[in-house]
Structure formats: structure tokens, C-alpha cells
N, C-alpha and C positions, 0 to 999 in steps of 0.2 A: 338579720341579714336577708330570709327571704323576703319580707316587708318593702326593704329599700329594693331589690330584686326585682319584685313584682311592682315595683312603680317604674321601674327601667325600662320594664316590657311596657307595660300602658303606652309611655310617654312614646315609646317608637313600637307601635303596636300598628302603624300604617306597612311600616318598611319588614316587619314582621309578617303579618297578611299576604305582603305583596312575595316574598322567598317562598310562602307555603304556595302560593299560584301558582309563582315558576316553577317552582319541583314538575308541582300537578301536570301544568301545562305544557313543557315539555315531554314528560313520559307520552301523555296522551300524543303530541304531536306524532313523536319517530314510531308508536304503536301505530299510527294511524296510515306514516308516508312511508316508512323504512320500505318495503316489500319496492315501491315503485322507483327509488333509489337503491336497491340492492344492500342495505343495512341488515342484514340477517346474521344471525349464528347459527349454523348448521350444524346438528349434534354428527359426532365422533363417537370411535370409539372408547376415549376418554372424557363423553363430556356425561353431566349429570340430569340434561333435558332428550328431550325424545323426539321433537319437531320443530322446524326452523323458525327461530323465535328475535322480530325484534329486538338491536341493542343500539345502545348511543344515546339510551334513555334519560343520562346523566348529564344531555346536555342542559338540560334545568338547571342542575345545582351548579354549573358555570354561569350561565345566565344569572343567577342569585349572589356568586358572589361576585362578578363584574357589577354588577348595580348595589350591591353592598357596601363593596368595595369603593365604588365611586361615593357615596353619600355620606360613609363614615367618613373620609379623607384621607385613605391606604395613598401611600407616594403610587407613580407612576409605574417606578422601578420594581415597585413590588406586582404590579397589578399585569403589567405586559408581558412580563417573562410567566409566567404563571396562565395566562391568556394563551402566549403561546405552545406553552407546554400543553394544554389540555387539546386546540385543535390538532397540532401534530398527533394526541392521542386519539382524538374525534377521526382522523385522517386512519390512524392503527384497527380502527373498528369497521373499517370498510375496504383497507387494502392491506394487504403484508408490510410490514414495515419489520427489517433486520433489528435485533435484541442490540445490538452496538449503536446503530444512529438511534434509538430507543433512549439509550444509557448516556449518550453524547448528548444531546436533547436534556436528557431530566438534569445531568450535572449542571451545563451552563445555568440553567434554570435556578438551580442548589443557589451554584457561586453568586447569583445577578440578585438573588433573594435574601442571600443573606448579607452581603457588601448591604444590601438595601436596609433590611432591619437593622443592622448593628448602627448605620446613620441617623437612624429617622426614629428607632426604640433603642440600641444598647443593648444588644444582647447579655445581661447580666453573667450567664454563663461561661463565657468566653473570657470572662475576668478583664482584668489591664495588661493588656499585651506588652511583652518588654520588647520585643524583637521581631523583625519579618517572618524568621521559620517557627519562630511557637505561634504566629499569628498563621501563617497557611497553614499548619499542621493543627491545629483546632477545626480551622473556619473547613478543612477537608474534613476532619471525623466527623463535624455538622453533616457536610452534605453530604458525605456517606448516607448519615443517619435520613436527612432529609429520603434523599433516592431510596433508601433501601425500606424507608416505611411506605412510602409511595408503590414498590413495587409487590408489598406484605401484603397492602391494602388490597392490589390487583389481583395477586393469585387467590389471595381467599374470597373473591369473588365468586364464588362458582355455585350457590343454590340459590335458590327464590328467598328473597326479604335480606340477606343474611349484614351485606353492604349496608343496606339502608338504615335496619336495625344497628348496627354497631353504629354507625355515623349517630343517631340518634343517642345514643348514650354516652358515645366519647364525646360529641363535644358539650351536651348537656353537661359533663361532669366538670370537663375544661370552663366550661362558661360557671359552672358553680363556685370554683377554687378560685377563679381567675377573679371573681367578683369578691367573694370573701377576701381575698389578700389584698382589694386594692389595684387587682393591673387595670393598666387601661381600658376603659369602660368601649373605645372602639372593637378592641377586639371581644369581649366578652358580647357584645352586642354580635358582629359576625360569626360565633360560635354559635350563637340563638338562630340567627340566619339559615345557617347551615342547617339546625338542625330543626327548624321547619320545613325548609325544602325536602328535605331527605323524610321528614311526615307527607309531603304533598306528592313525593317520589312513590312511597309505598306502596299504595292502594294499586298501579300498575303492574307492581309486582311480586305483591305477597296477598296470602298466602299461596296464590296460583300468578305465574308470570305470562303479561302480554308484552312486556318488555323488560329490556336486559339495560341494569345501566351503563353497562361499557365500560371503556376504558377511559374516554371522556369524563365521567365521575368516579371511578374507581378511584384511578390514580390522582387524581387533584384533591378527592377527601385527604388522601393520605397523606400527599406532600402538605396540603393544608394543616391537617393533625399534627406534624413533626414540627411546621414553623409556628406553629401556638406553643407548645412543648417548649422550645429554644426559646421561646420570648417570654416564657413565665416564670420556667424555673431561675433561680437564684443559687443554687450548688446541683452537685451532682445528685445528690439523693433524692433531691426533689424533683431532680431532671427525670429518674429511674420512674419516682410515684407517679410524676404526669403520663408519663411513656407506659405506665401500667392501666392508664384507664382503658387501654384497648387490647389488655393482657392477653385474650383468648388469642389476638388473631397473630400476637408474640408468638406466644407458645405453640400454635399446631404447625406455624411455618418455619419456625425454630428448629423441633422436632422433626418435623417430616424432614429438612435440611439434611441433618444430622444421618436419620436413617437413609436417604438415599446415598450420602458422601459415604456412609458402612459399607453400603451393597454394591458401590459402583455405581450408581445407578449416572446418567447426567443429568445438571442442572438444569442444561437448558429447554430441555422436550418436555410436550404436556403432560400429566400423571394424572392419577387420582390417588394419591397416599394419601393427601392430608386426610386430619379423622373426620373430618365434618361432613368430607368427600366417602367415607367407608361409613360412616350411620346413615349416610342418605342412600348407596351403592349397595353395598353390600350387605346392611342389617335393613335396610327396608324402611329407615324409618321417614316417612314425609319430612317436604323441605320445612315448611313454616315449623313442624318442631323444635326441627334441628336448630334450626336459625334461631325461634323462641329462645332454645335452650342456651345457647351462643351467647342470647343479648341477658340474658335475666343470670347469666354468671358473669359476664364479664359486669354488671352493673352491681353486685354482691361481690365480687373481687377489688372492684373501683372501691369503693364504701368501705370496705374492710380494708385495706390499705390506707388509704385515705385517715381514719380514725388511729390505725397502728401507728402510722407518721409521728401524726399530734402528738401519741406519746412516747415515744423515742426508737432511736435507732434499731435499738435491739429488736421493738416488737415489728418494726417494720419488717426488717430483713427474716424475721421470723416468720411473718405472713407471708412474704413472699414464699418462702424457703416451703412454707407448707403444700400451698397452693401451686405450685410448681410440683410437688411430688407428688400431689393430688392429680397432676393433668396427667402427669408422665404415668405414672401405674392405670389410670385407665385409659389411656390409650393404647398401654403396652395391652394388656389385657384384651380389650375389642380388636386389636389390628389382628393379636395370634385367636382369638376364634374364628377369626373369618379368612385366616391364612395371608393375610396381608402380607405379613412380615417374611414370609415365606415364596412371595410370587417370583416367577422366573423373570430375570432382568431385560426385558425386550426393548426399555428406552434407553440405553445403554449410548 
């Protein structure tokens, strides 16, 4: 497999080249203009940087996948609503934009994307619809899924490398599965795409950041990652496996969820619970660690699931089942040394 693999990259090893450019070359752009357009993030008292830093770095990896996009031959439908979705984000990283025109924004997007894949690819997962309400009541728990990875993707934005790293191995993994099973070689090709750019993104902002990718790439990795996901998987369990190559950033926004709906806390104001946010905060430990440590388990969690799958249901749900209790006890463990779990509810 890697053989045939590595002759897929040669043969489109131009349009390959040219995604790790853009990554690069937009980072360096908004590091270089943001300040004279007013592109800044100005740390808070919840954020995890210390001085007003460059973001919207992420417009590279739009830029890569509209020319990606155009070259492999994505419909139109798929390609505009997704365009649009990322500048209204482009537009969020420069002015205040309300969590509702936010979430009205990302659904139409969900709906116009996936009417568009099930036309043009067949969503396998979505089965043979027999009727209009199991057809909306699916194509909604999609876009749920769609938006709500899109938005996972976003909040766990928040140290140096961490976005970019994950992009880098989820879609590396999606492009590995996607190509061994046979999907269609355009999308395994723009999985490659991405996850060059998101190489040529880095260097601006790991292990030290000169820019912040935004919400402009935050959120279009993500929505991106869930509509690869919907167009590979074949059942549900295999929908769970793909959904798991980005396990880490599952499980701390999972979790953190969970303990703020405990404590009262609300959903909607900024925090620092997640754990990736307390080993960078609280325990001290540098971002590219933290991030390191992010990308080299969720790439040992990918792998190990992946291989469970192969051999059946049992060991999967087992790995999962492990691994899940594995995140949950040390987090529970670091959040109560450092009182986390204990802080007075101010965003209430």
C-alpha cells in the first residue's frame, strides 16, 4: 500500500509543493501585516499567551484547499459554502461576531455540504433513506456532527503548534485509511493537501508563535475532518474509528463539557479548563510539549484503534474503552493537584 501511496504523492507532488507554500506563505503574510490591519489577539485573563500576537494565520490552509479543491474537481457546492464559511470566520478573527450568527453560518454550511456530498459522493453512511424525516433526521445528526467538530477543533486552539500538529496527523491518518480502502483518490489527495499546508503553517507557530492560525483555519480544519469522516466511513463503527483519529481533541473537550455543565459553569464564556490549557497554565509546562505530547498520542491512539478495528469489534471498543479511562484518570488527577476542579465559578 505505501508503494502505490508514494507513487500518488510523486505523480501530484507539484500540487503537493504548492499547499506546503501556501500554508508557509500565508502564516508569514498576516505575521507580517496583521498589526497594520488590526489582526491581533490580545491575551486575557484567560488566554495562554502573554503579548499581542498575530492570528488569521490559517488563511493558507483556505487558500490550499480552494486551489486543491479547484484542481481535484470538488463540485462547486461543496467548495463556496465552505469558502464562505471560513471568511465569515476570517471576518470572526478581526471583529466580534455573536456565537448564533456563528452557529447559523456553520449549519447552512453543514446542510449545503452535505446535500452536496451525498449528490456528487453518496454518503455511504446515511444508508437508503426510505422517507423524508429519517432523511432530515440523519442529514441533522451529520451536521450536528459536522458544526460540533468544527467548533472542538476551534476551542482547542489555544497553545502554540497544537492545531497544526493535530491537522497533521489526522488527516495523515484519514489519507492513510482512505487510500488503503480504496476511497476516492481526490479526497485522499486533499487530505495530503491539508496536511502539507498545516507543515508549511508550523514553523510560524511552533514551537514559539509569531502567528495564531485563527479561526479562519481552526474551524475549516475541522469542518473539513468531519466531512472526510461522513464520506469514508461505511457503518457506524467505522464512522466512531475515523472520528477517533482526532481522539485527544474528543476527549479534553468532551470532558471539560461535562465538568463545567457539573459546576454550573457556562458554555458560552471563555475558560481555561481544558487539560492542555492546565499543563500549559497551571503546571508550567511549555506549549510545544504540551502540543508534542497531544500529537504523538493522539497518533499512538489513531494506530491502535485502527489495528483493534482489523480485528474486531470487541478489541476496538476495548481500546477505546481503555483509552478513554486512561485520559479521564489523568486529567481527573492534574486538574485536582492544581485545584482546578475546585476553582470558584466566575464564568458563570
Amino acid at each position: 500500500m505505501l508503494n502505490e501511496l508514494w507513487t500518488l504523492v510523486l505523480e501530484n507532488k507539484w500540487l503537493l509543493t504548492v499547499s506546503l507554500a501556501m500554508g508557509g506563505l500565508g502564516a508569514w503574510a498576516v505575521s507580517r501585516y496583521a498589526e497594520k490591519i488590526d489582526l491581533l489577539d490580545r491575551p486575557n485573563e484567560r488566554s495562554s499567551h502573554f503579548t499581542p500576537t498575530p492570528k488569521g494565520g490559517g488563511i493558507g490552509i483556505l487558500i490550499t484547499f480552494i486551489l486543491g479543491g479547484i484542481i481535484l474537481g470538488f463540485s462547486t457546492s461543496f467548495l463556496i459554502p465552505l469558502m464562505a464559511l471560513s471568511l465569515v470566520s476570517l471576518a470572526g478573527d478581526k471583529i466580534d461576531i455573536s456565537p448564533t450568527v456563528r452557529l447559523a453560518v456553520q449549519f447552512i454550511a453543514a446542510f449545503i455540504v452535505l446535500y452536496s456530498l451525498n449528490n456528487h459522493e453518496s454518503i455511504a453512511l446515511l444508508g437508503h433513506l426510505n422517507n423524508l424525516m429519517t432523511s432530515f433526521s440523519l442529514f441533522s445528526l451529520a451536521a450536528v456532527f459536522i458544526v460540533g467538530t468544527a467548533n472542538f477543533y476551534n476551542f482547542m486552539d489555544g497553545i502554540n503548534g497544537i492545531a497544526g500538529l493535530t491537522g497533521i496527523v489526522a488527516f495523515l491518518l484519514l489519507a492513510l485509511y482512505g487510500f488503503g480502502k480504496g476511497v476516492f483518490s481526490e479526497w485522499v489527495l486533499l487530505c495530503l493537501c491539508l496536511v502539507m499546508s498545516c507543515i508549511g503553517f508550523l514553523p510560524f507557530n511552533f514551537p514559539h508563535a509569531r502567528v495564531f492560525m485563527g479561526d479562519v483555519g481552526s474551524v475549516l480544519l475541522g469542518f473539513l475532518f468531519a466531512s472526510v469522516v461522513l464520506v469514508t466511513a461505511e457503518s457506524f463503527m467505522e464512522f466512531i474509528l475515523l472520528a477517533s483519529f482526532m481522539f485527544p481533541f474528543y476527549a479534553d473537550e468532551l470532558v471539560t463539557m461535562a465538568e463545567r455543565i457539573k459546576d454550573g459553569w457556562s458554555l458560552t464564556k471563555p475558560h481555561r479548563r481544558h487539560f492542555y490549557q492546565v499543563l500549559a497554565n497551571e503546571a508550567h509546562i511549555p506549549h510545544w510539549k504540551v502540543s508534542t505530547g497531544y500529537a504523538l498520542f493522539q497518533f499512538l491512539a489513531g494506530i491502535i484503534f485502527w489495528k483493534a478495528f482489523e480485528k474486531g469489534i470487541f478489541f476496538f471498543i476495548s481500546a477505546l474503552l481503555a483509552f478513554s479511562a486512561l485520559f479521564l484518570l489523568v486529567n481527573f488527577k492534574v486538574k485536582r493537584r492544581y485545584r482546578v476542579l475546585s476553582l470558584q465559578r466566575t464564568d458563570r
